[in-house]
NUDRENZA-79340 format. One record per residue: residue number from 1; x, y, z of N, C-alpha, C in turn. Coordinates in steps of 0.1 Angstrom, whole numbers, plus 5000, padded with zeros to 4 digits. Layout:
> NUM|X|Y|Z|X|Y|Z|X|Y|Z $
...
! end
This chain:
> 1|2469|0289|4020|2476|0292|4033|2488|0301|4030 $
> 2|2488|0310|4037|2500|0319|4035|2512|0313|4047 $
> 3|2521|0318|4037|2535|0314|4044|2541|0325|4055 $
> 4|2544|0315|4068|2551|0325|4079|2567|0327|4077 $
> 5|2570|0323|4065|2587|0327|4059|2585|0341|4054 $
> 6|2575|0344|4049|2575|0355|4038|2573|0365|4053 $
> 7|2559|0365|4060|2559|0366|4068|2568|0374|4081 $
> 8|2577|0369|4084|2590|0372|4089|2600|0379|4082 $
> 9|2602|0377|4066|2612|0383|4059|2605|0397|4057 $
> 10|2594|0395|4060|2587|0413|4054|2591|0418|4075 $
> 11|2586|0414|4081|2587|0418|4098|2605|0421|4093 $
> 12|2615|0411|4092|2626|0418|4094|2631|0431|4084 $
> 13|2627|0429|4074|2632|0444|4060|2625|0453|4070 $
> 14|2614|0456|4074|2606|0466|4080|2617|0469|4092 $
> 15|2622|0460|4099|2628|0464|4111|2641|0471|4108 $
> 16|2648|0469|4098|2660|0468|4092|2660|0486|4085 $
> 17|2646|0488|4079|2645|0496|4076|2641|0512|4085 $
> 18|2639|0508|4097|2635|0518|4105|2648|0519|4112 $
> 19|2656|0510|4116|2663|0513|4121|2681|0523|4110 $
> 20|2677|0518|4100|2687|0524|4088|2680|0539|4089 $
> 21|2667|0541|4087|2662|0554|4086|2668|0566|4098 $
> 22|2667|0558|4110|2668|0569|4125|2685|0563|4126 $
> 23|2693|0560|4121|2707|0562|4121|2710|0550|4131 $
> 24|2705|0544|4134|2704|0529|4147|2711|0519|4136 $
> 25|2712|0516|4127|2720|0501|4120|2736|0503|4123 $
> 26|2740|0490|4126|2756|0493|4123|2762|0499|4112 $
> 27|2772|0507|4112|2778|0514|4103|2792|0509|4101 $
> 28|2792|0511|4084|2810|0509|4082|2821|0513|4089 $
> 29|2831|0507|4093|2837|0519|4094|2851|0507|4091 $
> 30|2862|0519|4093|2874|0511|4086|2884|0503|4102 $
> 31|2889|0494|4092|2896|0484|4100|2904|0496|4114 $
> 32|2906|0483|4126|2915|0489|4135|2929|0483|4129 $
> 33|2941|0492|4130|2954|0486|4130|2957|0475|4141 $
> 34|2964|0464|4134|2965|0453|4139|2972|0459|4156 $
> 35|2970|0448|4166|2973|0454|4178|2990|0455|4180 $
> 36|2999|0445|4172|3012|0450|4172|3013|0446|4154 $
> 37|3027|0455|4157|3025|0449|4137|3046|0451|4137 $
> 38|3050|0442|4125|3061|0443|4122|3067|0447|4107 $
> 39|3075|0450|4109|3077|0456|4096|3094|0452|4098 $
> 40|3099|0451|4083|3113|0452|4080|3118|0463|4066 $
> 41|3131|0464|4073|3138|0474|4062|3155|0467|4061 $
> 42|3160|0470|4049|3179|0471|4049|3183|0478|4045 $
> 43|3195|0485|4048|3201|0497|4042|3205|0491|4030 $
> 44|3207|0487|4025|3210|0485|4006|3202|0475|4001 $
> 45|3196|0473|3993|3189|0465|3983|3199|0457|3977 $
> 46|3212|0456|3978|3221|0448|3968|3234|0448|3976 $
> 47|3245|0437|3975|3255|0438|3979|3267|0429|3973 $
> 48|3280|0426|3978|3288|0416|3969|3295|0409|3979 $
> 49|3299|0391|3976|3305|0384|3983|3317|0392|3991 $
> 50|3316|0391|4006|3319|0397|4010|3318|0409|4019 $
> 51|3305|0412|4013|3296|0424|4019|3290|0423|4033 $
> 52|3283|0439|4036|3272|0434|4050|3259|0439|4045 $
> 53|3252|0434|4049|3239|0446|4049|3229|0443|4062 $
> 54|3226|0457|4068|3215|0455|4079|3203|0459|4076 $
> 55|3196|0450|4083|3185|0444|4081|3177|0449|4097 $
> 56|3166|0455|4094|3161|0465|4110|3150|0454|4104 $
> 57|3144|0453|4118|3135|0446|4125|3124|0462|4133 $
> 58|3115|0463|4130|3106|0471|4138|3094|0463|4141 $
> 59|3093|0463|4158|3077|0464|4161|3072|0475|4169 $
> 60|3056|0478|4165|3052|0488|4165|3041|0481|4176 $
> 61|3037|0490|4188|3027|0483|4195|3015|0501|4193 $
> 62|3004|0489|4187|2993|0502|4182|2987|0498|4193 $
> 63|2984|0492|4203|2972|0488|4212|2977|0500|4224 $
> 64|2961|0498|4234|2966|0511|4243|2973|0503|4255 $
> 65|2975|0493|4258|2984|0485|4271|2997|0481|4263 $
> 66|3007|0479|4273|3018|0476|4266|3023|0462|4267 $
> 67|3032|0462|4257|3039|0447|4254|3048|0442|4261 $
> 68|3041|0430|4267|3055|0428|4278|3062|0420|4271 $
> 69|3057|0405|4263|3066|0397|4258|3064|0394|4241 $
> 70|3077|0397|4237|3081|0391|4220|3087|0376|4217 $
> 71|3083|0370|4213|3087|0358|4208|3090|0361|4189 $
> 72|3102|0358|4182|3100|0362|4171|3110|0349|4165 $
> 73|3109|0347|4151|3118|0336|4144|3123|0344|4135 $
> 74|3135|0340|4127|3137|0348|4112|3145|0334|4105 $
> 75|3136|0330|4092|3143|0319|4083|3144|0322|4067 $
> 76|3152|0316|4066|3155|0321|4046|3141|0318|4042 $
> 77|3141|0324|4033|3127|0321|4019|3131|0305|4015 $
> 78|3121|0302|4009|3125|0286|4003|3137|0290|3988 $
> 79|3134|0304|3984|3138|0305|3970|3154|0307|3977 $
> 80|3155|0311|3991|3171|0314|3990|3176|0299|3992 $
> 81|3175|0289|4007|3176|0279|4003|3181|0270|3992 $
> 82|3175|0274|3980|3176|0269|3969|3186|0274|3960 $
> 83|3196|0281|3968|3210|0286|3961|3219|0281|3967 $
> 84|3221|0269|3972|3235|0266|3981|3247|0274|3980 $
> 85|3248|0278|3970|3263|0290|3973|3261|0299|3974 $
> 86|3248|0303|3978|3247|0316|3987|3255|0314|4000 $
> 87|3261|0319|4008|3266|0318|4018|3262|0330|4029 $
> 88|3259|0333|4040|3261|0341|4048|3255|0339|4059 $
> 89|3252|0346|4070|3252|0349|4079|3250|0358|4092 $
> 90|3246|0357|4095|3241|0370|4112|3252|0367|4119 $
> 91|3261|0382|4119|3270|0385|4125|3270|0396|4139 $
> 92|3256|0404|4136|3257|0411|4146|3243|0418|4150 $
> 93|3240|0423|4160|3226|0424|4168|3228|0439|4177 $
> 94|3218|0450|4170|3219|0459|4182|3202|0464|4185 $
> 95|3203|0473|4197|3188|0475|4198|3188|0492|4195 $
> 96|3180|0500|4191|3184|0513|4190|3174|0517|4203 $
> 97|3181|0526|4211|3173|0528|4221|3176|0545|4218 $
> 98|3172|0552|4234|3169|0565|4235|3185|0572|4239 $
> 99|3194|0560|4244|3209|0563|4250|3216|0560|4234 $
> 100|3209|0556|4223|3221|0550|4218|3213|0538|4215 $
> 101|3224|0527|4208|3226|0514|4201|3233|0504|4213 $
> 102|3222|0492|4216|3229|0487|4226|3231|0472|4218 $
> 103|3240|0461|4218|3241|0450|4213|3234|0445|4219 $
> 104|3227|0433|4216|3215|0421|4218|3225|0410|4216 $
> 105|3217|0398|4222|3219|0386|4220|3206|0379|4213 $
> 106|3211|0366|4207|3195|0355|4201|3195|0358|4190 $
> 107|3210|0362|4179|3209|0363|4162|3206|0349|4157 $
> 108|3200|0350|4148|3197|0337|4140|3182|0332|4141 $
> 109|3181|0321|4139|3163|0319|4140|3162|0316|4154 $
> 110|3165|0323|4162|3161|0316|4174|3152|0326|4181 $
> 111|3151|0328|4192|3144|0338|4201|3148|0352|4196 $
> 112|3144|0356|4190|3148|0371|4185|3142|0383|4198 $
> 113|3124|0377|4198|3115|0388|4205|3123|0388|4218 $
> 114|3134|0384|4227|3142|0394|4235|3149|0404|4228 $
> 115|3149|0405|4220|3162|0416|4214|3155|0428|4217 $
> 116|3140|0430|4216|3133|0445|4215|3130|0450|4229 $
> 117|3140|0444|4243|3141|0451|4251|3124|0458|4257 $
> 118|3113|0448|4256|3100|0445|4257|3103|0449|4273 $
> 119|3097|0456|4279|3081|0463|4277|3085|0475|4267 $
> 120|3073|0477|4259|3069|0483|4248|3056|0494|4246 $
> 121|3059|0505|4256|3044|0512|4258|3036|0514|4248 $
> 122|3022|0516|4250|3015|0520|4235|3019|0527|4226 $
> 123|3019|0524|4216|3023|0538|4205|3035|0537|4203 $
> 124|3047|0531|4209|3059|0532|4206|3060|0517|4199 $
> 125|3075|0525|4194|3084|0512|4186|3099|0506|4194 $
> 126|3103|0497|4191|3113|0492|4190|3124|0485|4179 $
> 127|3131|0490|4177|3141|0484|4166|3154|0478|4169 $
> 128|3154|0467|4164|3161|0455|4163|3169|0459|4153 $
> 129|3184|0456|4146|3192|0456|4136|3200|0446|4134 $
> 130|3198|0438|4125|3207|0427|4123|3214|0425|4112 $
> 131|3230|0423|4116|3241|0421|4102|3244|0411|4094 $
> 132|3238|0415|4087|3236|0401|4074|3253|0403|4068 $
> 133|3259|0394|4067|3273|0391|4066|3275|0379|4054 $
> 134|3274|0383|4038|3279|0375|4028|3292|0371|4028 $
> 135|3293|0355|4029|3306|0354|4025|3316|0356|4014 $
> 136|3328|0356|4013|3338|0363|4006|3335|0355|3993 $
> 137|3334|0341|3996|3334|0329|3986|3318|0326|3984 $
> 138|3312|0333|3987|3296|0335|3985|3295|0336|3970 $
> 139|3281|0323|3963|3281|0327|3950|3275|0339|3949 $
> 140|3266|0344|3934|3266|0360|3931|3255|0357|3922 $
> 141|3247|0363|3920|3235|0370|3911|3223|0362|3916 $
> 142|3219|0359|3929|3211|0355|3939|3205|0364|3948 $
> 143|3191|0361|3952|3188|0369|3961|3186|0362|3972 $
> 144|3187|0373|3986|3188|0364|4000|3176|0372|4007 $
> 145|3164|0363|4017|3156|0370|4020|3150|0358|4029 $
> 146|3145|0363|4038|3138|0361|4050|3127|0361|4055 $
> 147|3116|0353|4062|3107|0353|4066|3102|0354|4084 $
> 148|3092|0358|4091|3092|0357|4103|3076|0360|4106 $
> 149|3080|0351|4118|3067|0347|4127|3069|0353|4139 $
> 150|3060|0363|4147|3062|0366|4160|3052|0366|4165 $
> 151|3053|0367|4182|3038|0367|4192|3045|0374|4202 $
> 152|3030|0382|4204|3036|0392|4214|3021|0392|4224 $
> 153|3025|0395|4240|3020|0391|4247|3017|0406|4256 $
> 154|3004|0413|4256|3003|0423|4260|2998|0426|4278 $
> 155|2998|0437|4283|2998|0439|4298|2986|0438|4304 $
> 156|2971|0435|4295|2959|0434|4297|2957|0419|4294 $
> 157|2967|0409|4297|2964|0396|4290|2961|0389|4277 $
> 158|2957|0400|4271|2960|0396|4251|2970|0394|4246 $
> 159|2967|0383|4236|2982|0382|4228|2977|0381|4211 $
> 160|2989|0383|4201|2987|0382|4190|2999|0377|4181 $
> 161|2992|0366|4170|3003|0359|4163|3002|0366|4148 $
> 162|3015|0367|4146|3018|0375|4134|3030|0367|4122 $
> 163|3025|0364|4111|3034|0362|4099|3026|0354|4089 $
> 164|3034|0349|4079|3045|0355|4079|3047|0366|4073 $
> 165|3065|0374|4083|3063|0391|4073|3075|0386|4067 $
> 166|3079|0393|4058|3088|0391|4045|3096|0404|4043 $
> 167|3109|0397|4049|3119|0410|4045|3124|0414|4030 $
> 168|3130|0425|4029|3125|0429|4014|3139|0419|4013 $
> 169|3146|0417|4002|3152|0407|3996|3167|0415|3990 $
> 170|3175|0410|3992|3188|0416|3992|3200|0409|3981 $
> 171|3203|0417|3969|3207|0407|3956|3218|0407|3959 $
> 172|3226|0394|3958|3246|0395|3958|3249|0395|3945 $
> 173|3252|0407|3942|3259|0410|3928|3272|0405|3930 $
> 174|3281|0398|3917|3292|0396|3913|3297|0411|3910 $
> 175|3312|0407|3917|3323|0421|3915|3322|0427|3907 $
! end
């Protein structure tokens, strides 16, 4: 008795193959960019008790409807945590717009995604800047760095959750 597995495995290669021949199979193709995406930067890689360094926040909306709402967190790494005499703190919040640098409110882990001044048409960005503020008496040869989770809520009723992204990491060198 012949088998109706074999059967079917030969019916599907045959199908598989006609359609590969006349250009009809699905084809590779490369990923879409995520529908919003975040990224971080600081103007210095290094600073000293006492110091500032800012720390930009970008999100980028790749989708073609725009972003009405950001929800965003920002929390130390576990590794900073683990320095108790690190000391510092978010001192200051602006948004960079088309007029200029406007201050924000919601520094710290709290509601950040108002800062980016949402709606967010396709293709555009928004930048967030936040003053990372070492204290004077801040210990030194530590690194301080951040993690975050955001969701953003677009004008076609989609939404997307994102993290964690990981700001690059900022050393407090001794004087």
């Amino acid at each position: 008795m012949r088998s109706p597995l074999k059967r079917r495995l030969g019916l599907s290669a045959t199908l598989a193959l006609v359609l590969a021949v006349f250009g009809l199979a699905p084809s590779a193709s490369a990923a879409d960019p995520a529908p919003a995406e975040l990224t971080f930067a600081t103007d210095s890689a290094t600073t000293t008790p006492g110091g500032t360094v800012s720390l930009s926040m970008t999100i980028t909306n790749n989708k073609t409807y725009d972003v009405w709402f950001v929800y965003q967190t920002i929390e130390p790494t576990w590794l900073t945590t683990q320095r108790p005499d690190l000391k510092y703190g978010f001192t200051g919040c602006s948004l960079a717009t088309a007029a200029g640098s406007t201050p924000c409110s919601g520094t710290g882990p709290a509601d950040l995604g108002a800062n980016y001044g949402a709606t967010i048409p396709p293709g555009q960005s928004r930048t967030v800047t936040l003053t990372l503020q070492v204290a004077a008496d801040s210990g030194c040869n530590g690194n301080i760095g951040f993690y975050s989770y955001f969701y953003a809520e677009f004008s076609d009723s989609t939404s997307i959750s994102g993290g964690p992204v990981y700001t690059p990491e900022t050393r407090v060198l001794c004087a």
